[in-house]
C-alpha positions as CSV (number, residue, x, y, z in Angstrom):
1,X,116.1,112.1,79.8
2,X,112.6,111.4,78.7
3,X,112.4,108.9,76.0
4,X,109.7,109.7,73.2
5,X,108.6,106.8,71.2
6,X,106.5,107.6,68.0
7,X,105.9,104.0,67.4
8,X,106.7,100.4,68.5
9,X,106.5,97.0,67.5
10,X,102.9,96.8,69.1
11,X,101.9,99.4,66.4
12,X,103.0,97.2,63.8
13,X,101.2,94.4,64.9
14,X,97.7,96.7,65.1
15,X,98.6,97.7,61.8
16,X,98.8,94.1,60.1
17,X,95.5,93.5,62.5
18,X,93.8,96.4,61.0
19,X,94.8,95.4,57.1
20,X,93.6,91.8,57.9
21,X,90.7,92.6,59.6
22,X,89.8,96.0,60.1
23,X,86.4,95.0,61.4
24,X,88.2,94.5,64.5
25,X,89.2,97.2,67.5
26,X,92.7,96.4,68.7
27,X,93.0,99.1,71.4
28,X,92.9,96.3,73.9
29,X,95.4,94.4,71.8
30,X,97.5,97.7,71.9
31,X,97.2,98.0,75.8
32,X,98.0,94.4,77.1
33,X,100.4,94.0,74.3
34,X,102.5,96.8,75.6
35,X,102.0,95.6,79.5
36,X,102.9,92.1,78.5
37,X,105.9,93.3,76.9
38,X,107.2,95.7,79.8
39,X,106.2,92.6,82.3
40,X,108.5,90.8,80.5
41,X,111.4,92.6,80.2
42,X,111.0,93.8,83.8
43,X,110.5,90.6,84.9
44,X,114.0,89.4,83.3
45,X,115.6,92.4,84.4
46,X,114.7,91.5,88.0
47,X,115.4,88.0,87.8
48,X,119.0,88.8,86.5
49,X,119.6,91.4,89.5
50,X,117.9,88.5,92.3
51,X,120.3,86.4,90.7
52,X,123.5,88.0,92.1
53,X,122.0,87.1,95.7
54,X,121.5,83.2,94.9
55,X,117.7,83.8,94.5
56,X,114.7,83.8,91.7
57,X,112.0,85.9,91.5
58,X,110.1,83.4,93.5
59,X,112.6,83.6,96.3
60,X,112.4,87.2,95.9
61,X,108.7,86.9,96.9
62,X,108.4,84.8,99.9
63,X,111.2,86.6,101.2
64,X,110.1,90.1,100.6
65,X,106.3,88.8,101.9
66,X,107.9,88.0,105.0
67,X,110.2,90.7,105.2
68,X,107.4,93.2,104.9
69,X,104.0,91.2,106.5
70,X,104.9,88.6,108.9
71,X,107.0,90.8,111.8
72,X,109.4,89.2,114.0
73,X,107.1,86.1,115.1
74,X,106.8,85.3,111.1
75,X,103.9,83.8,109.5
76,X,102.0,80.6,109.1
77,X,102.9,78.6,105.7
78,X,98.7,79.2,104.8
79,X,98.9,82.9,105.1
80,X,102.0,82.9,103.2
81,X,100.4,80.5,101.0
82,X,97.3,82.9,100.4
83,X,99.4,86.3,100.5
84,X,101.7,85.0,97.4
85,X,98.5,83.3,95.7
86,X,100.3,79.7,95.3
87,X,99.3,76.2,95.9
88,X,100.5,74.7,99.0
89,X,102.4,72.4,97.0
90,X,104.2,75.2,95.3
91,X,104.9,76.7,98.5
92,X,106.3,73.6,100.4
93,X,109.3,73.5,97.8
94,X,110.3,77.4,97.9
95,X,110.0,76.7,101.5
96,X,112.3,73.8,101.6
97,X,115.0,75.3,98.9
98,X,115.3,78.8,101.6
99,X,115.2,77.2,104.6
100,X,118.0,75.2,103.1
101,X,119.4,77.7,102.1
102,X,119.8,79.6,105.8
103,X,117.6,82.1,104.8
104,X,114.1,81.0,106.8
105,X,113.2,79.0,109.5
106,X,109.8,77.1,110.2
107,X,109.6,76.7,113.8
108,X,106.2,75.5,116.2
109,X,103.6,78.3,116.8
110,X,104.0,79.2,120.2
111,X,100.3,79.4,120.2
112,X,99.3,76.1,118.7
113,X,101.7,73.5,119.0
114,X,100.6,71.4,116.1
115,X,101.2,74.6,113.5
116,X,104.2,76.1,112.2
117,X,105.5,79.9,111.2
118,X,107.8,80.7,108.6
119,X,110.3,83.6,110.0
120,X,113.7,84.7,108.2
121,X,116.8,84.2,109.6
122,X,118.8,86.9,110.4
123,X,120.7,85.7,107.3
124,X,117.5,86.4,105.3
125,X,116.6,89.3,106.3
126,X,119.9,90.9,105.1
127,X,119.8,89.3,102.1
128,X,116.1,90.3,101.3
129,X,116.8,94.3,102.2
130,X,119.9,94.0,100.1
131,X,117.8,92.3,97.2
132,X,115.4,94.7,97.4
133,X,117.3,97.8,97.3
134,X,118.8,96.2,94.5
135,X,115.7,95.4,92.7
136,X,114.2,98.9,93.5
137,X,117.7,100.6,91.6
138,X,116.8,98.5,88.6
139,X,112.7,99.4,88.3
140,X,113.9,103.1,88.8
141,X,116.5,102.6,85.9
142,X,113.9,101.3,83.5
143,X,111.6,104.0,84.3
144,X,114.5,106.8,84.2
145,X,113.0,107.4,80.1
146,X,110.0,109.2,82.3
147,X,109.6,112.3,83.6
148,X,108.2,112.9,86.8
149,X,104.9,113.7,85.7
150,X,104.6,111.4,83.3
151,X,105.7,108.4,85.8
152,X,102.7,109.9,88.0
153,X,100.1,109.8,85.0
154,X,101.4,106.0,84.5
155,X,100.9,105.1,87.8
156,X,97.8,107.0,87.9
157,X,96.4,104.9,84.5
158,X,97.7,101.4,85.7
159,X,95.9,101.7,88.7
160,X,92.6,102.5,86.8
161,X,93.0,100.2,84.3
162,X,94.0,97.5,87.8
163,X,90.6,98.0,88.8
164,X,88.3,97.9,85.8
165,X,90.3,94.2,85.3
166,X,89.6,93.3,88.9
167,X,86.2,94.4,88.7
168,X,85.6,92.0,86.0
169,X,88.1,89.3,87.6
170,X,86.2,86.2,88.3
C-alpha cells in the first residue's frame, strides 16, 4: 500500500521559518529535517528489534562488520576500529562487553605474535545472521508505504544527495 503524504510536520516548521523570516531558503532545512527524522525512528526501530538478541545497535555493528568483512581468520581491532569509524577507546569496551558475552574472541595473529584479531564465535555468528534477518524484516516494513519504483527513485536520490555531502565532507 503506498502511503501518500500531502504534508508533515517538517512543512510546518518551513512554514513558521518562512513567516519569520522569509528572507531565508529552507529546502535544506526541509531535506535534513525529514532524514533526521526517518534516522531516528529507524534507528529506534532497530534498536528495539537488536534488543530481543541481548544486543544494541553498536553490537549490531561490530558484529555485522565482522560477520560480513573479516572472513574466518577475523580482523585486527584497528581495522575494526577504522571500518566502524570509532575511537580505539570506544572500541576496547564493545569489544570487552561481546567477548563476554561469548559472541567474539580476540586471539594472537598467527602472523604477528604481538597483535590480535577479533573473530566471532560460532555463537556470534548465529546470533548476528539471526539479528540481521531480523533487522532487514523491520527496514522492509517501514519502507512497505513505497512502491517499487518509488523505493528505487529514493535510493537513487539518497545516493546523490550521499555524494554531494561527501564531496564537501571535510
Amino acid at each position: 500500500m503506498a502511503v501518500v503524504t500531502d504534508r508533515d510536520g517538517v512543512d510546518a516548521i518551513v512554514e513558521q521559518w518562512a513567516h519569520e523570516r522569509p528572507d531565508l531558503d529552507t529546502h535544506a532545512m526541509a531535506v535534513f529535517g525529514r532524514i533526521y527524522r526517518a534516522a531516528r525512528l529507524v534507528g529506534d526501530a532497530q534498536e528495539r528489534c537488536y534488543a530481543q538478541f541481548g544486543i544494541t545497535r553498536a553490537d549490531f555493528d561490530v558484529l555485522a562488520t565482522l560477520r560480513r568483512a573479516a572472513g574466518p581468520e577475523g580482523m585486527s581491532p584497528g581495522r575494526l576500529t577504522s571500518a566502524l569509524m570509532l575511537t580505539s577507546g570506544g572500541m576496547t569496551s564493545r569489544l570487552d562487553r561481546l567477548e563476554r558475552a561469548g559472541h567474539l574472541v580476540r586471539a594472537p595473529d598467527p602472523a604477528d605474535r604481538r597483535a590480535l584479531l577479533v573473530r566471532l564465535t560460532d555463537s556470534g555468528r548465529a546470533l548476528i545472521d539471526e539479528a540481521v534477518t531480523a533487522g532487514l524484516a523491520v527496514q522492509q516494513q517501514l519502507l512497505a508505504g513505497l512502491s517499487g519504483d518509488r523505493l528505487r527513485q529514493v535510493e537513487d536520490l539518497l545516493r546523490d544527495l550521499l555524494a554531494s555531502v561527501e564531496q564537501h565532507d571535510g
